[in-house]
Structures are given as C-alpha cells and as structure tokens.
C-alpha positions in Angstrom: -6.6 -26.1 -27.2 -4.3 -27.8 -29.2 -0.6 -27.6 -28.8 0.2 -25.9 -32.2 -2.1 -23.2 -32.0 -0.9 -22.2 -28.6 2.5 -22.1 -29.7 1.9 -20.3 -32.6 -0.2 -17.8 -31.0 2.5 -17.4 -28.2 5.5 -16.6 -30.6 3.1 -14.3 -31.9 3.0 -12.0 -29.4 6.3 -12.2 -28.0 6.5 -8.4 -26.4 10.2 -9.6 -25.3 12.8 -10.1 -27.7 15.3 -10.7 -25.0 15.5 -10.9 -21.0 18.5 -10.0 -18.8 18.1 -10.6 -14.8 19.9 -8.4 -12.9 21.8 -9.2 -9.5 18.5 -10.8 -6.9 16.6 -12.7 -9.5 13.4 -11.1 -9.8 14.5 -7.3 -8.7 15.3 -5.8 -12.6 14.6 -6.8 -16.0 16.1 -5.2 -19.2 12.8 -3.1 -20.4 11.6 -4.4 -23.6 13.2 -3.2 -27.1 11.3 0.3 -27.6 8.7 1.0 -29.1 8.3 2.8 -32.3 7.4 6.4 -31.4 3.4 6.5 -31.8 2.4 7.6 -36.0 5.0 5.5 -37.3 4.9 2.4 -39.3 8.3 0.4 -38.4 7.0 -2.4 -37.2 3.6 -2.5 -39.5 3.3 -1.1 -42.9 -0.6 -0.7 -43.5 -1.4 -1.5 -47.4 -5.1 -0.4 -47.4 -8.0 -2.9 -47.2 -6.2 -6.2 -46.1 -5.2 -4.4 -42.7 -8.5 -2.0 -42.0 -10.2 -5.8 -42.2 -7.4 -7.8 -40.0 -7.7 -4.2 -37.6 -11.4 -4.9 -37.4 -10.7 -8.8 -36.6 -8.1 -7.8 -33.9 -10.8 -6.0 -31.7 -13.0 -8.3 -32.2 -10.8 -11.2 -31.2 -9.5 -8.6 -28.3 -13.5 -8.2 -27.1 -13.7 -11.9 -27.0 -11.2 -12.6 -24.9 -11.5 -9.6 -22.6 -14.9 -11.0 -22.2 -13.3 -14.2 -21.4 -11.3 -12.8 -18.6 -14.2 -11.2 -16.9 -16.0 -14.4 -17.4 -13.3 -16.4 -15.6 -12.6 -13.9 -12.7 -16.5 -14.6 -11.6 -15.5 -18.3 -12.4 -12.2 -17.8 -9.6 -14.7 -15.8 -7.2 -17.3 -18.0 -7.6 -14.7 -20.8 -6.6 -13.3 -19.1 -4.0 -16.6 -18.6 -2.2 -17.1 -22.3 -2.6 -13.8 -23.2 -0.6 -15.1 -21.0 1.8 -18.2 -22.2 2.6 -17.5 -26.0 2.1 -14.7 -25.4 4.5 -17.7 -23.7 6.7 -19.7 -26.3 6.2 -16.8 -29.2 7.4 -16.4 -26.5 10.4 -20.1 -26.9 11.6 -19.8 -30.5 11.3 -17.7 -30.9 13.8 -19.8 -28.5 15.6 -22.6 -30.4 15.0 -21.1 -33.7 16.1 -19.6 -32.0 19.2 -22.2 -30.5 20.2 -24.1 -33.8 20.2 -21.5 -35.7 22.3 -22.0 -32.9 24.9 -25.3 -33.4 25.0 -25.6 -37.4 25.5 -22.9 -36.9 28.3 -25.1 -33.8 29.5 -28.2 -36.3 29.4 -26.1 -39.0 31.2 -25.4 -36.7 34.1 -29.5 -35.7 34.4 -30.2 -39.4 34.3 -27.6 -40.4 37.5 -28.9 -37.0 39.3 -32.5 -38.2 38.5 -31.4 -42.0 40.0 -30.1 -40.7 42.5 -33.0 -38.2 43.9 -35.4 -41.5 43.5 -33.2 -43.6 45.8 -33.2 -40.8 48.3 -37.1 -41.2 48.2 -37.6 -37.5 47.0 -38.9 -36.7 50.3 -39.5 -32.7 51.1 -36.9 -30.9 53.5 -39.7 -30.8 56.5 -40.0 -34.7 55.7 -35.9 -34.8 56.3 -36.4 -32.9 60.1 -38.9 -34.7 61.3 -37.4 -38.1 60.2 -33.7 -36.6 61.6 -32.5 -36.9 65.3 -30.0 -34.3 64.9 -30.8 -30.6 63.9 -27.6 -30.5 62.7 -28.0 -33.5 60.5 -30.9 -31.8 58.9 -29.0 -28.5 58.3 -26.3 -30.3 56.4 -28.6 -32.2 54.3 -31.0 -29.4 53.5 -27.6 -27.8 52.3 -26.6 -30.7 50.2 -30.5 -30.5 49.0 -29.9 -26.9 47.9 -26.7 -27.8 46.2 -28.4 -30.4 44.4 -31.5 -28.3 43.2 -28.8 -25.7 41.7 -26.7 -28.3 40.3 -29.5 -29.9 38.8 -30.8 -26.6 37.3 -27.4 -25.8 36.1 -27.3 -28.9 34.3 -30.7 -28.3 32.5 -29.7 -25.2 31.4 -26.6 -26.5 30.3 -28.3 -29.3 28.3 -31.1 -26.3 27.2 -28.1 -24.0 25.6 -26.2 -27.3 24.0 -29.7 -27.9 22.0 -30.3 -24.6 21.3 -26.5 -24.3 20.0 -27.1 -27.5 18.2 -29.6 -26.2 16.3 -27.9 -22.8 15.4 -25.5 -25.0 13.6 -28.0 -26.6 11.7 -29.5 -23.7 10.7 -26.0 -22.3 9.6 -24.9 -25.6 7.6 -28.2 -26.0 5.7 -27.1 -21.9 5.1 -24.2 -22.6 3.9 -25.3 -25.3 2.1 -27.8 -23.3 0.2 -24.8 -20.6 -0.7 -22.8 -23.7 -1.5 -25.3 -24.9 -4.2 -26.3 -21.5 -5.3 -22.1 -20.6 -6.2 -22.1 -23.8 -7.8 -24.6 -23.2 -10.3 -22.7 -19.0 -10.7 -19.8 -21.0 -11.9 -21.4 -23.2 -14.1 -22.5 -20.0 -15.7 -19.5 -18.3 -15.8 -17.8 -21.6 -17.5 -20.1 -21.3 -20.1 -19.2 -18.0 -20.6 -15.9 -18.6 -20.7 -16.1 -21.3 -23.0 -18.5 -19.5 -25.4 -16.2 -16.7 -25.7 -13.2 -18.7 -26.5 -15.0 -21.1 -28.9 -16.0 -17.9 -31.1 -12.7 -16.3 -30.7 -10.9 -19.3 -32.2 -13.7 -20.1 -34.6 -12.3 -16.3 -35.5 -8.8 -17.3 -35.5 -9.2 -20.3 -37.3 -10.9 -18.9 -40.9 -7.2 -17.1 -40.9 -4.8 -18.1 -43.5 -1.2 -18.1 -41.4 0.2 -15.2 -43.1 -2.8 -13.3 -42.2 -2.5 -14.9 -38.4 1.0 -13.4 -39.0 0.3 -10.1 -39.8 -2.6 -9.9 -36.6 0.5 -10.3 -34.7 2.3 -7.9 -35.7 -0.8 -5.6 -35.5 -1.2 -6.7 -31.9 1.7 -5.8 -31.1 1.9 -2.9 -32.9 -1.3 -2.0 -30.3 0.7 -2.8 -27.6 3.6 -1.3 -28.2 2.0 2.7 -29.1 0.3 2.2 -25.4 3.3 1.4 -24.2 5.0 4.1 -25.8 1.9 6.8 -25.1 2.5 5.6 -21.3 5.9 5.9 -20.8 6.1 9.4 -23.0 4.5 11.3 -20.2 8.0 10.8 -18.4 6.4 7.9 -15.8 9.3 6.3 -15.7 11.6 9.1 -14.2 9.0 9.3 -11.1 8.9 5.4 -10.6 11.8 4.5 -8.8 10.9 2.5 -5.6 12.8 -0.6 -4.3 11.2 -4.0 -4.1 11.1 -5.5 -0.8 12.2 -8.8 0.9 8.7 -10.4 0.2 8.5 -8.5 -3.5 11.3 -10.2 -4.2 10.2 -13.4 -3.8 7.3 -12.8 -5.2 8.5 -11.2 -8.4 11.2 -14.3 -8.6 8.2 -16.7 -8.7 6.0 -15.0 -11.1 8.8 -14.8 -13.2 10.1 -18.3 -13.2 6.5 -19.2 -14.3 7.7 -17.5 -18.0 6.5 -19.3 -20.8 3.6 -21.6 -18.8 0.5 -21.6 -20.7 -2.5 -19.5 -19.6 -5.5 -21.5 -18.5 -8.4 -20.2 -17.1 -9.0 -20.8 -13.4 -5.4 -22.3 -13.3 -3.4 -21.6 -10.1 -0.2 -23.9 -11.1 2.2 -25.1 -10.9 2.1 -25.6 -14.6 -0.3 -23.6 -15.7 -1.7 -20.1 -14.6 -4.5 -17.5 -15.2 -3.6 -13.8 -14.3 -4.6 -13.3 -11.0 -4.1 -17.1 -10.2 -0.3 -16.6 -10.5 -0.4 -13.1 -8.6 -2.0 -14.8 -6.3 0.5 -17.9 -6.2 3.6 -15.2 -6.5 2.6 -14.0 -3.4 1.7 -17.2 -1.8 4.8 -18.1 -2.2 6.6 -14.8 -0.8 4.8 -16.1 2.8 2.1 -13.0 1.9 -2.0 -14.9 0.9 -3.7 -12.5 -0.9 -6.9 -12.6 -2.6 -7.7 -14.7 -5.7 -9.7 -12.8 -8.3 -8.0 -9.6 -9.8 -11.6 -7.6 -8.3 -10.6 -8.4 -5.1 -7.7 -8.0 -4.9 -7.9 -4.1 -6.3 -10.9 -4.4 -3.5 -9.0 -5.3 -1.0 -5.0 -4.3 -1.3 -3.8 -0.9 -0.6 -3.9 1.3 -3.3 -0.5 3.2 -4.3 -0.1 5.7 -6.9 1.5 4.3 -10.5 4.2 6.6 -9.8 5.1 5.3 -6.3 4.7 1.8 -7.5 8.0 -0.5 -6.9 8.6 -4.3 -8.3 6.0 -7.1 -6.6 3.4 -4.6 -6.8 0.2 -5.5 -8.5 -1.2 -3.3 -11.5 -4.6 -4.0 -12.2 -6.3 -3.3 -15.6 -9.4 -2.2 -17.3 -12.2 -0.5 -15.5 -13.7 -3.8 -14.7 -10.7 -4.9 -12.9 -10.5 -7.3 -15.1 -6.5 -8.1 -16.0 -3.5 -7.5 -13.6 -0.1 -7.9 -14.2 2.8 -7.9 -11.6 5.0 -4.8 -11.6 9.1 -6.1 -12.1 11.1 -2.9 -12.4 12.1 -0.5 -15.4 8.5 -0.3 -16.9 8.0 -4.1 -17.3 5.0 -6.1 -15.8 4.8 -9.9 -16.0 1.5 -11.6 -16.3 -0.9 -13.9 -17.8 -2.4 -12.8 -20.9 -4.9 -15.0 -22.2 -6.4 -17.8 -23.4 -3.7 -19.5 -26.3 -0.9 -17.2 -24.9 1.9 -18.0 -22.1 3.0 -16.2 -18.9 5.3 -13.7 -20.6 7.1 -10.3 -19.8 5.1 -7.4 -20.8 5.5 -2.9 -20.8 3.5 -2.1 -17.8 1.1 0.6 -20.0 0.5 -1.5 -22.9 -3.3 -2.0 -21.6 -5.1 0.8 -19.7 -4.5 0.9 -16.4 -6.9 1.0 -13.4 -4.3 1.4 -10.9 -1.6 0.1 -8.5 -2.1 -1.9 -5.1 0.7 -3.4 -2.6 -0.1 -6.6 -1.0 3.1 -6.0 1.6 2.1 -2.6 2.7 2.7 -3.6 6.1 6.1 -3.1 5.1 5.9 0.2 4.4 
C-alpha cells in the first residue's frame, strides 16, 4: 500500500488530538478530547443523501476490513502452529540421529560379546566341568557364563527398545510433517483472504473523491466516538481504578512507543505491527510470552471483569475475538487498527467489547 494513502488514511482517523504521559511512561495517558454526547452533530453535520450513501460505504469498508482481521488472525495461528511443529520436527531430528548413534554403538557391543563367545568355543557349562580340574574353577566361570547371558540379553533389549524408539520418531516427524504441510496450505488460504478483502476495500476507497475520503473520516470517527461515549456514560470509568503492575508497565511503555508504526498484517515488529502481534510483542518485552493470535489469547489468559481491569491488561473485541487493544489507564486503549492505519491511542469502548484478560495474573 502506497505511502500516501496510508498517511492520509492515518490522519484520518486520528482518535487523539493530543497525548500527555504521566510520571512512569506507560502508566496514564490524558483520555482523548470527549466525545460529543450521543444525538448530536458537533463533529458531523449530516446534509441528506451525500452522507446516508458515504454511511453506507463506511460499513461496508468497516465489513471489509473486519473481515480482514479475522482473515489474518487464522494467518498468525496458522503461523504459529507452523513454528511449532517445524521446531518439533528439528526436535525429532536430533532424536532421530541420536537414537541411531546409540544403536551402531549398541550393535558394536553385540558384535565384541558375539567375538568373544566364539573365541571361548561356545561350549555348554557341563562341557566347562568336565574339561575343569577345579570345581571351583567351574563355579566361577558358570557365574561369569550367567553374567554374560544376562548382559547379553540386556543388551538386545537395549538395542530392541532403541529401534523401536527410533521408529516412534519417525512416525512422529512424518506426523508432524503432514501437520506442517497441511498449516501451510491454511495460510495460504487465509492470505488470500486477507488480500481479497483489502484489495476490495481499497478498490472502495479509491472511487472516493478526497473531500468525500474526508468526510468518511469524520463519519468514522463520529462512529467511534458515540461508542465511546455510550460506554463510558454507564459511569465505567468511576469503577475502573486498578493500578498497573511492574510488568504492565513495561508492557504498556512498549506498546506505546510503537505509536504511529503502520499496521501490517501478520507483522510482529519492530517496525511494523498487527494487533495482537504488538500485544504480543508488549508483553514479550515486559519478560511475560503470551500467545500470538487475539483468539488465543482470550482462550488462554485469565479473564477479569472490564470494571476490574487495570493498564497492561488486554481488551479483546468482537464476538469472534477478533481485535484487541491494550488497556493504558483513564479509558484509553492502544492498539493496531488496521490495514492503511498506524498504531495509535484509542477510547477503550469505541468497538464492542468481548471482554478483559490479564497476562500477569500471577501477580495478583
């Protein structure tokens, strides 16, 4: 996507007009400049027809993209899986290679235990007493015989389990391998997903004139703004008041300093991100890995209630899990919108939200 556009479509949907940090970088923000109450027009004045149409072009351009993102969060799973299993598959290698040294040493022992029983004539124990002068003589090497026999059957069994393990890994790899191939081809898909979606959105976006792109802007964040306004007019705000942690911190301080990197899809930084890809990296970063994809990570991270929520917390969106944002303090999130947009500042109810999880609840 082409410089320009990105910057234009950025500027477009600034939700920020301004940004104060507070004492620890990364523990308050100055909340965004408020919202018009929902039912009035400060920000938008609709005249009729022109709007209705650019209203009907905002959702479709919004379905687009949320497409997008649900395409590009079973790209990120489908990824992750392969780093999984390719990193299985290096593991059984070794295995595999291992297991096969063992063996030849394993086979090298048999063969001097075998040498050696053929110089010793392989004759029976009764053989041994009649041959031996000394009783005692033929105690101590029936013994030695005995010893042998259970050495010798150690050993095969030994050399039986190191083929049987041998093959186990085999099995396991060419497993993995079939996963392997089977994920790559699920992100193939999803690619093309994504890449369908954001062709079409921008084929949209493009049969604008610029003071009609101007005017969807305003109507965006017109959108945004009457959620964010509906969500903190319940009184949400007076309830949340918890205190970030050590960790949250950090983690808040990186997602923050990523402000104003462009959203890529699939992008983990450093210099540019996809939603969960920099929750995931803010985290990373606060000595805390968490999952990759926004589903898993609502999946997997304890849930907390929106109104015990405290900054570093993650707050995932739509009922597909879709979107999530990272909680900063005084009803602000910071995420990664979309395609065309940048990491930015953001009012933590200006999308619906699914609900809340902690990746440092061990710190509770």
């Amino acid at each position: 996507m082409g410089t320009g556009k990105r910057g234009l479509l950025t500027a477009a949907v600034a939700v920020v007009c301004a940004v104060t940090v507070l004492a620890v970088p990364g523990t308050a923000f100055a909340a965004p400049t408020p919202p018009p109450p929902p039912g009035t027009t400060a920000s938008v004045t609709v005249v009729g027809d022109q709007d209705e149409e650019l209203e009907a072009v905002r959702k479709k351009l919004d379905k687009l993209y949320r497409a997008a993102a649900v395409a590009t969060e079973e790209y990120n799973a489908a990824e992750e899986k392969a780093r999984q299993q390719s990193a299985e598959i290096v593991r059984l290698a070794k295995k595999i290679v291992e297991g096969r040294e063992k063996l030849d040493g394993l086979k090298e022992r048999a063969g001097a235990a075998a040498a050696a029983q053929y110089r010793g004539g392989g004759l029976p124990p009764e053989a041994h007493l009649v041959l031996s002068d000394d009783p005692q003589d033929f105690l101590d090497g029936a013994g030695r015989v005995r010893q042998g026999e259970h050495a010798a059957k150690g050993l095969i069994g030994e050399m039986t389990r190191t083929q049987q393990d041998l093959e186990q890994y085999a099995q396991d790899a060419d497993a993995q391998w079939k996963k392997l191939e089977a994920g790559r081809k699920a992100k193939a898909t999803a690619q093309k997903k994504i890449e369908k979606q954001i062709e079409a959105a921008e084929e949209v976006e493009s049969e604008l004139e610029q003071v009609e792109k101007e005017r969807l802007a305003l109507l965006e964040q017109r959108a945004a703004d009457q959620a964010q306004a509906s969500w903190l007019s319940s009184g949400i705000l007076d309830d949340i008041d918890g205190r970030a942690t050590k960790q949250g911190r950090k983690a808040v301080a990186y997602a923050t300093a990523q402000i104003g990197k462009p959203y890529q899809w699939g992008a983990e930084g450093p210099n540019t991100y996809d939603c969960s890809g920099l929750t995931s990296q803010a985290w990373i970063s606060a000595g805390q890995g968490i999952p990759r994809t926004s589903q898993a990570q609502w999946k997997q991270l304890k849930r907390v209630a929106v109104r015990d929520m405290r900054p570093g917390d993650l707050i995932i969106y739509f009922g597909d899990a879709s979107h999530v944002g990272m909680y900063v303090g005084d009803g602000v999130m910071v995420h990664a919108p979309r395609p065309g947009r940048s990491v930015t500042l953001a009012g933590a109810g200006s999308m619906p939200i699914l609900g809340v999880v902690r990746p440092d609840a061990a710190a509770d």
